[in-house]
C-alpha positions as CSV (number, residue, x, y, z in Angstrom):
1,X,-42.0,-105.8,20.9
2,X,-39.8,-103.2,23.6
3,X,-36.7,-103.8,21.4
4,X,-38.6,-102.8,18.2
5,X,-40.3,-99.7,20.2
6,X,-37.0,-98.8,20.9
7,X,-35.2,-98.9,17.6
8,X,-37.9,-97.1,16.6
9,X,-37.5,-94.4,19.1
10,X,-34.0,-94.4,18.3
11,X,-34.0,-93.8,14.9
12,X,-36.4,-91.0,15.2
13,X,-34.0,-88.9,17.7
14,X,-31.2,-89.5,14.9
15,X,-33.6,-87.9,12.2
16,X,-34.4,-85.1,14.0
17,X,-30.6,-84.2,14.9
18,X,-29.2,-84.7,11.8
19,X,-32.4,-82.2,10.6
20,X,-31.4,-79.4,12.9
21,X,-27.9,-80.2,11.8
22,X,-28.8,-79.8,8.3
23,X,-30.7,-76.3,9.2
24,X,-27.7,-75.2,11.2
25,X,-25.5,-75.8,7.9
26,X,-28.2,-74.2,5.7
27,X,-27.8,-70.4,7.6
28,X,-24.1,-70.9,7.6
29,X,-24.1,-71.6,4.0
30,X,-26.1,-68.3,3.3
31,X,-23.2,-66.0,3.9
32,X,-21.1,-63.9,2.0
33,X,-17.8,-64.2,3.7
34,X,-16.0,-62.7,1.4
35,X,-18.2,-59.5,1.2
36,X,-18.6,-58.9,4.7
37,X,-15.0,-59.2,5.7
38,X,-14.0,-56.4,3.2
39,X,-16.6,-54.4,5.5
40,X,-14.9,-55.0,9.2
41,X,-13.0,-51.7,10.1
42,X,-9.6,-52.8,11.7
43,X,-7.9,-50.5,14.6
44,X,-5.2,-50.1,12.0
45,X,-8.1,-48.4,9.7
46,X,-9.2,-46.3,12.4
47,X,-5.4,-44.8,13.1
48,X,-5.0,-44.1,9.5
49,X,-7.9,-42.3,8.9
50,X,-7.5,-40.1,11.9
51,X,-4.2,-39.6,10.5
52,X,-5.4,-38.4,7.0
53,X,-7.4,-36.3,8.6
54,X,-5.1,-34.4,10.9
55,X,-2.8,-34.3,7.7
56,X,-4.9,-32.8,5.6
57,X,-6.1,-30.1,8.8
58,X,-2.4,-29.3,9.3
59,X,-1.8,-28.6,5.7
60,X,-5.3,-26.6,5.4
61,X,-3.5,-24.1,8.6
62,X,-0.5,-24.1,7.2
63,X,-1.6,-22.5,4.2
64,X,-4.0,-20.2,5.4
65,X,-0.8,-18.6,7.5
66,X,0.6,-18.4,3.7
67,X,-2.3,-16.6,2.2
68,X,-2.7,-14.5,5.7
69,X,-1.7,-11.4,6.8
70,X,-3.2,-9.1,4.2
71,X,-2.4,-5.7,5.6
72,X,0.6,-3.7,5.6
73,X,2.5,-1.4,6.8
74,X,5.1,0.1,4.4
75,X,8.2,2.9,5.4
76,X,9.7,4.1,2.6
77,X,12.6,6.6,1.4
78,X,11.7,8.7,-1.9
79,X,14.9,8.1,-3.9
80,X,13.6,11.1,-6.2
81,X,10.3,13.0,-5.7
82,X,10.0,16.4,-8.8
83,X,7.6,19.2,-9.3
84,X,7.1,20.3,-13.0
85,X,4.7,23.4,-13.5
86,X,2.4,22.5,-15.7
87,X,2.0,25.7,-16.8
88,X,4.7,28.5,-16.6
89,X,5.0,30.5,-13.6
90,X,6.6,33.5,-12.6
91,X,8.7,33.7,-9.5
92,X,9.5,37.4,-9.4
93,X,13.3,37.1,-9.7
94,X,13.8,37.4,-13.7
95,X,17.8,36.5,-13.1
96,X,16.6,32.6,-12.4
97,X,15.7,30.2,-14.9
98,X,14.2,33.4,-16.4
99,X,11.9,34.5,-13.7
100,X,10.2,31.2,-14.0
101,X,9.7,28.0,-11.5
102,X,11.8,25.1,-13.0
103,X,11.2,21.5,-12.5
104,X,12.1,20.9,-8.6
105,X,14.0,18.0,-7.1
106,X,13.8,17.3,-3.6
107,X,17.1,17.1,-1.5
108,X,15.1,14.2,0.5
109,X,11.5,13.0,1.1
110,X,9.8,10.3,3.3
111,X,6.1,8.2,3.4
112,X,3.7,6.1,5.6
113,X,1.7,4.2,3.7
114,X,-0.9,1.8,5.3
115,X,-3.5,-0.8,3.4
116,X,-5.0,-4.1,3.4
117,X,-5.4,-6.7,0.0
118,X,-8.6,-7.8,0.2
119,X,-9.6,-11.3,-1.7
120,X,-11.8,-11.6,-5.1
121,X,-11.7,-15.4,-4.7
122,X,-12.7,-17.4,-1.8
123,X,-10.4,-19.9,-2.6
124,X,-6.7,-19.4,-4.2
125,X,-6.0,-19.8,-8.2
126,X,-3.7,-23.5,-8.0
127,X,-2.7,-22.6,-4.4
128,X,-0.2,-19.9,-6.0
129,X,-2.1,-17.2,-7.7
130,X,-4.5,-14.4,-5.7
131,X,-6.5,-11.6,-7.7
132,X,-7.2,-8.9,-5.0
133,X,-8.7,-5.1,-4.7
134,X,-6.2,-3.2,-2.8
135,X,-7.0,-0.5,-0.3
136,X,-4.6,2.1,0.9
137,X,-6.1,4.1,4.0
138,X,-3.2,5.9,4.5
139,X,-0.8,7.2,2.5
140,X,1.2,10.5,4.3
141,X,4.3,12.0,1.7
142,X,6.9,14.6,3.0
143,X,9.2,16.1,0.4
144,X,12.3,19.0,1.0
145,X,13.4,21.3,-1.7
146,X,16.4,23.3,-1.1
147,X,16.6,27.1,-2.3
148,X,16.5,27.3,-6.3
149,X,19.8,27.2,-7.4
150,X,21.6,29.7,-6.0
151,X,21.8,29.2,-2.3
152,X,24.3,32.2,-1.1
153,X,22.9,34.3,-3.7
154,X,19.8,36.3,-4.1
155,X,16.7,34.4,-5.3
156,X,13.6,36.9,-5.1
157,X,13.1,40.4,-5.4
158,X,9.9,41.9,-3.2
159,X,9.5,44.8,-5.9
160,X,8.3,42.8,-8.6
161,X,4.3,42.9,-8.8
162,X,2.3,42.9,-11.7
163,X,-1.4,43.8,-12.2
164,X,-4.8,42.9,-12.6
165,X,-8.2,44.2,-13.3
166,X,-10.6,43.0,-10.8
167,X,-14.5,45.1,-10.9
168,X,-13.2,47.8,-13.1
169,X,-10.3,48.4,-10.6
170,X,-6.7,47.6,-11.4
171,X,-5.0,45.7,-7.5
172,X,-1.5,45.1,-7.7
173,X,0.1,41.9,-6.2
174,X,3.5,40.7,-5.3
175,X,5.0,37.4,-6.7
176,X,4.8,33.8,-4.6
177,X,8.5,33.6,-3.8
178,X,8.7,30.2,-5.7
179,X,12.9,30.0,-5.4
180,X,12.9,29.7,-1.8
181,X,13.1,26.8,0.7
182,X,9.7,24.2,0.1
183,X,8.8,21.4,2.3
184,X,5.8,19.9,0.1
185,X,2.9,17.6,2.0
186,X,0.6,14.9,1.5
187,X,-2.0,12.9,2.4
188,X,-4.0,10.3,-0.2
189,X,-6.0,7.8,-0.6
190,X,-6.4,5.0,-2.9
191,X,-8.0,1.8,-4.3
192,X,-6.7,-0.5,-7.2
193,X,-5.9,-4.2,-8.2
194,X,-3.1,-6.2,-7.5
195,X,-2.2,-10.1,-7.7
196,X,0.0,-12.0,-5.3
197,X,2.1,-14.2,-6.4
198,X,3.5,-17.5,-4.0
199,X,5.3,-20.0,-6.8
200,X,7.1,-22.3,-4.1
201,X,4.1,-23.7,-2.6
202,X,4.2,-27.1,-4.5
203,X,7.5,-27.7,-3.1
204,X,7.8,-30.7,-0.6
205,X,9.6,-30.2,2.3
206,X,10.0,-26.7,1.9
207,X,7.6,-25.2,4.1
208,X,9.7,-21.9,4.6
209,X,9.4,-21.2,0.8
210,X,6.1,-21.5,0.7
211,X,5.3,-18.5,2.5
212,X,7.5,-16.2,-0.2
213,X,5.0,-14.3,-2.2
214,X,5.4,-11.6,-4.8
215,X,3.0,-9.0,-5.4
216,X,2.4,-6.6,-8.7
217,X,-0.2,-3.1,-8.6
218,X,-1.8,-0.6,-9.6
219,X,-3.9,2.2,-7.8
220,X,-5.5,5.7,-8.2
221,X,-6.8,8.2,-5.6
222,X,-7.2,11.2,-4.6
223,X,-5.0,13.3,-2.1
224,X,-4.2,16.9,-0.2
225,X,-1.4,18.1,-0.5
226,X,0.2,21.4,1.0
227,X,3.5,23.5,0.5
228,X,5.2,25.7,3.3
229,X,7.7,27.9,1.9
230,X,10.1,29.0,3.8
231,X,11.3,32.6,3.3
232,X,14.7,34.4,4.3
233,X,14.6,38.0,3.7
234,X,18.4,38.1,3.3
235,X,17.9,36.2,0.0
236,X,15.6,39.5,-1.0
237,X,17.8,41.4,-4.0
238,X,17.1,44.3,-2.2
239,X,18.8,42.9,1.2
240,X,22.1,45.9,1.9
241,X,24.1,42.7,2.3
242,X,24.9,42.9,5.9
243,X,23.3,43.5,9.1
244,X,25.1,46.3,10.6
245,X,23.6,48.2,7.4
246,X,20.1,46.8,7.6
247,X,20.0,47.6,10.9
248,X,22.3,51.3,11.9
249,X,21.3,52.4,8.3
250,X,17.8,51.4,7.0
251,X,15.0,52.5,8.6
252,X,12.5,50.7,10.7
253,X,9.6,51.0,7.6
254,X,12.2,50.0,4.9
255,X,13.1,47.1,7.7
256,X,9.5,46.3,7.6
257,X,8.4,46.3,4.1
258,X,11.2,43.6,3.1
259,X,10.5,41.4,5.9
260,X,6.7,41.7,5.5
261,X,7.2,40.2,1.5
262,X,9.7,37.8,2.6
263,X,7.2,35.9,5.2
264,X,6.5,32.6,4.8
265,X,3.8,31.5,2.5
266,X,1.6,28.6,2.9
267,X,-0.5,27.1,-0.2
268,X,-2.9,24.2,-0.1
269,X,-3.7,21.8,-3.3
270,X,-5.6,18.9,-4.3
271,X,-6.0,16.6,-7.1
272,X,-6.1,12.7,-8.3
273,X,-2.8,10.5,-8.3
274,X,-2.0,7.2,-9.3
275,X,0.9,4.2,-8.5
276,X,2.3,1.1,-9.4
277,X,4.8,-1.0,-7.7
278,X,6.0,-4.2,-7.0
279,X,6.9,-5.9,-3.5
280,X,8.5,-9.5,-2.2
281,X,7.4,-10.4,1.5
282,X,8.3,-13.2,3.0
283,X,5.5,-14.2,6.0
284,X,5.8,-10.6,8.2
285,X,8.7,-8.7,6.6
286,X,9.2,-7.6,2.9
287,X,10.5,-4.7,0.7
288,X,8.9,-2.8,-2.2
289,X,9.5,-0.3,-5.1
290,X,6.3,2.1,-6.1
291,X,6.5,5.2,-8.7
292,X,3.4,7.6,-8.1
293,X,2.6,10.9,-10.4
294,X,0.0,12.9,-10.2
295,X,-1.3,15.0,-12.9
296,X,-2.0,19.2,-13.0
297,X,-2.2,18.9,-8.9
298,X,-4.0,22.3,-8.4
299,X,-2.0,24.2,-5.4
300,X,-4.1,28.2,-3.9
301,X,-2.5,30.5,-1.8
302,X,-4.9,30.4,1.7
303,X,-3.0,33.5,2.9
304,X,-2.1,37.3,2.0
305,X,-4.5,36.8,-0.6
306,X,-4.4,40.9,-0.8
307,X,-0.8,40.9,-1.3
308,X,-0.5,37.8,-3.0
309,X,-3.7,37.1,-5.3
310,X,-5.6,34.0,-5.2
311,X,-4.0,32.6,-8.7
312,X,-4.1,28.6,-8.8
313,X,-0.7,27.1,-9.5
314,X,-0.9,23.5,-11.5
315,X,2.0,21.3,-10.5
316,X,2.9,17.4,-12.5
317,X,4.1,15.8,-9.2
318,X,6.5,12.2,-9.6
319,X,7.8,10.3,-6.4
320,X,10.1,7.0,-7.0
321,X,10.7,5.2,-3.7
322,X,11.4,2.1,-2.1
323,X,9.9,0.6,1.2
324,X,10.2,-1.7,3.8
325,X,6.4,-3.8,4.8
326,X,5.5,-5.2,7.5
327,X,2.7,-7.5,6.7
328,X,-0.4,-7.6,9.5
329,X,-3.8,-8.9,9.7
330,X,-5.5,-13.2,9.3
């Protein structure tokens, strides 16, 4: 009876381990090996994402410097800078150009120019192309025009007036000495569009390149301008033609009158303008070429209006010149 108690026992035990051995297999058996090995992230994983990451943050900064530096800061030379009245005007001195102003070329002329391009896009066109609205701040010209063709000659003639009727009452004036020395001024501003062009930047390996950019504009604005004339009353007609004359022989009221209609004359003037030009920069440094005219630019005598008149004279003004840029700015 024991033995058969026993067995009995025995083969109970065995059943009940081979059933936890069957449940164990069961839960085994119910995963997806295959699926959850794909999800396990390796170290290797880790290091290349990282990597990706600080790739694609390097590359982000490296073209941000590209499109950066939006302002500049341009010196430029005016290769040729004219005046053209745009109406006729009389200089007093009948035996030039036929007592009229001719069209002036400067001997040599100067600018400042400061802006900024400011983006229309958040993002750039293909990484090559930008569409901005420009803004020039500053734009100070300087232009020098020697005496009208006839420097050791004569070039105006102090008793040439003509006359007007002004309330009922005719007032004589003298002529602006036109032919004489003229250092012309400016100061503008303007707005307009431009586009900025950098083709290199899909070339690998060529990091340098990519930061070559070429830009194309246009801008209007409005400026002040003012011309000093610079007068010498030995290039007066009327002059004796040396100083022991003018001095021993002419009298001290003679002396007086020439000199008085030989001073200086300062006019002021004001009026829209417009440019194009083109520039290549390369990150801070770059050069340029910009043509500017300005249309019936309005110029008033502010002083000796009784011996002068208060006439407006209308000037077409033209400046080619080329710069150097220094780029500035984020």
């Amino acid at each position: 009876m024991k033995k058969q108690l026993t067995a009995v026992l025995l083969c109970f035990c065995a059943a009940s381990m081979m059933a936890q051995e069957d449940k164990g297999d069961s839960r085994l058996a119910n995963i997806d090996w295959k699926e959850d090995s794909i999800e396990i992230t390796t170290v290797k994983d880790i290091v290349r994402t990282k990597q990706s990451v600080a790739s694609r943050a390097v590359k982000a900064d490296h073209f941000a410097k590209v499109w950066g530096k939006r302002g500049f800061f341009n010196i430029a030379y005016n290769l040729k800078s004219t005046m053209t009245p745009s109406t006729p005007i009389k200089t007093g001195y009948a035996s030039l150009n036929g007592g009229f102003v001719s069209v002036k070329e400067a001997e040599w002329g100067g600018s400042i120019i400061v802006g900024k391009n400011i983006k229309l896009h958040k993002k750039t066109i293909a990484n090559t192309l930008c569409i901005n609205l420009d803004y020039v701040g500053v734009d100070i010209n300087a232009n020098y025009y020697k005496v009208e063709n006839n420097p050791a000659g004569p070039v105006y003639d102090y008793t040439q007036t003509y006359t007007e009727t002004k309330k009922g009452q005719s007032v004589t004036y003298h002529y602006i000495p036109w032919n004489d020395e003229v250092y012309q001024f400016s100061y503008g501003m303007m707005v307009g569009p431009s586009i900025t062009l950098a083709p290199f930047n899909y070339i690998k390996g060529a990091n340098g390149l990519h930061f070559l950019r070429f830009n194309a504009y246009y801008h209007i604005g409005y400026r002040a301008s003012g011309i000093l004339l610079i007068t010498d009353h030995k290039k007066d007609v009327n002059y004796p033609g040396d100083e022991n004359t003018y001095y021993n022989v002419w009298t001290q009221n003679q002396r007086t009158e020439l000199e008085k209609y030989n001073e200086n004359q300062f006019l002021v003037g004001h009026g829209l303008y417009h440019a194009w030009g083109i520039n290549m920069s390369w990150k801070r440094i770059g050069v340029g070429y910009e043509h500017t005219w300005g249309d019936k630019l309005k110029y008033k005598n502010i002083a000796g209006k009784s011996d002068y008149g208060s006439h407006s004279y209308k000037f077409d003004t033209t400046t080619n010149r080329v710069y150097l840029t220094y780029r500035f700015g984020k």
